[in-house]
C-alpha positions in Angstrom: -12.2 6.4 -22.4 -13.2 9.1 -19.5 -10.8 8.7 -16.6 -14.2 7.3 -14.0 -14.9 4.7 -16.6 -10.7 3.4 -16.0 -10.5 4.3 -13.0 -13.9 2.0 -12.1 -12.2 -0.9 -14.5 -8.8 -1.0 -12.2 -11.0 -0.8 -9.2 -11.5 -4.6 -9.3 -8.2 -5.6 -9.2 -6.4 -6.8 -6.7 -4.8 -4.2 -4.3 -5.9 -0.9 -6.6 -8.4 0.8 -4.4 -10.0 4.2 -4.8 -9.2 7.0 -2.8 -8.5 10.8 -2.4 -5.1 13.1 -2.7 -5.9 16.6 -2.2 -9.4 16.5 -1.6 -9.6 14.5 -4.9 -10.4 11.3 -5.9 -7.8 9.1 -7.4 -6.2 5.8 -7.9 -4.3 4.0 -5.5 -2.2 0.6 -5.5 -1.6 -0.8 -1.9 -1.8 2.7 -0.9 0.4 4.1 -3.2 -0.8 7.3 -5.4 -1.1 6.0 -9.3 -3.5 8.8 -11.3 -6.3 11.1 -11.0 -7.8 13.6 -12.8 -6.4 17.3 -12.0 -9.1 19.4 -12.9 -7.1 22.6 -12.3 -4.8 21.9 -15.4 -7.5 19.4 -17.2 -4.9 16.7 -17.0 -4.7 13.3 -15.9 -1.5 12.9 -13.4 0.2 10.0 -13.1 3.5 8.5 -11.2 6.1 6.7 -12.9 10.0 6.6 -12.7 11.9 9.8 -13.3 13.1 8.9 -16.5 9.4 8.4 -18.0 8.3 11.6 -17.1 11.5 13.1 -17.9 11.1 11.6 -21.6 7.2 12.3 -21.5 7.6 15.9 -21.2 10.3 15.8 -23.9 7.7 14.2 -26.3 5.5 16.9 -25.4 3.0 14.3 -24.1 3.7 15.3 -20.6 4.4 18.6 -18.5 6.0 19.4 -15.2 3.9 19.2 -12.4 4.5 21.9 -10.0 2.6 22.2 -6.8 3.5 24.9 -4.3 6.4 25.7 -6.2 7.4 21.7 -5.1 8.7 20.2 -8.5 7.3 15.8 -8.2 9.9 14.2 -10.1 7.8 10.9 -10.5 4.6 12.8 -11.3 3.8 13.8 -14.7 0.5 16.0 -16.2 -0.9 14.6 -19.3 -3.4 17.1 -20.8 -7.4 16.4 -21.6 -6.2 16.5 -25.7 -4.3 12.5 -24.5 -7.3 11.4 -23.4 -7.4 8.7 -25.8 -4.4 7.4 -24.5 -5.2 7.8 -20.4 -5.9 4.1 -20.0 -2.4 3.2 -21.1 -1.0 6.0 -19.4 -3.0 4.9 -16.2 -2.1 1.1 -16.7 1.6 2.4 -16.9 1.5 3.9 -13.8 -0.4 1.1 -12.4 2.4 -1.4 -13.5 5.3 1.3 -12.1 3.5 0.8 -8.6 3.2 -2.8 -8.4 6.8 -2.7 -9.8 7.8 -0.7 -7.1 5.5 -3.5 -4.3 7.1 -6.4 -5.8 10.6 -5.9 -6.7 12.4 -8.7 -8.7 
């Protein structure tokens, strides 16, 4: 499923808005960045723990995202050839940021 189609889908829940992050539109939970679409790389980005992205780049599922030489330890780019699995990757994310809201 095409990252608008998700995107529109977690719109309607509770505290996931849509927004912008660098002049592009993404996902946000109370605020918080969750995923958007990175068009420079064709690759959905999303936020989750360290250890996630750490282990999703070591699957080869993931890559590093660098932005002005500024290494995001929480932010991971999953390339156009995952799109298949973006809504699970999204919902991830999602779940990481509500996680992160609402401690336990």
């Amino acid at each position: 499923m095409p990252y608008s189609r998700i995107a529109e889908m977690c719109a309607k829940e509770p505290g996931v808005e849509l927004s912008t992050m660098m002049k592009t539109p993404c996902i946000r939970y109370m605020g918080d960045f969750v995923a958007m679409m990175f068009e420079r790389e064709d690759s959905l980005i999303v936020k989750l723990s360290a250890d996630r992205v750490d282990a999703l780049i070591a699957s080869g599922e993931g890559f590093e995202f660098n932005f002005t030489k500024t290494t995001f330890k929480e932010w991971v780019l999953i390339p156009r050839r995952f799109e298949h699995q973006y809504e699970a990757f999204i919902r991830e994310a999602l779940d990481y940021a509500k996680a992160r809201k609402h401690p336990h």
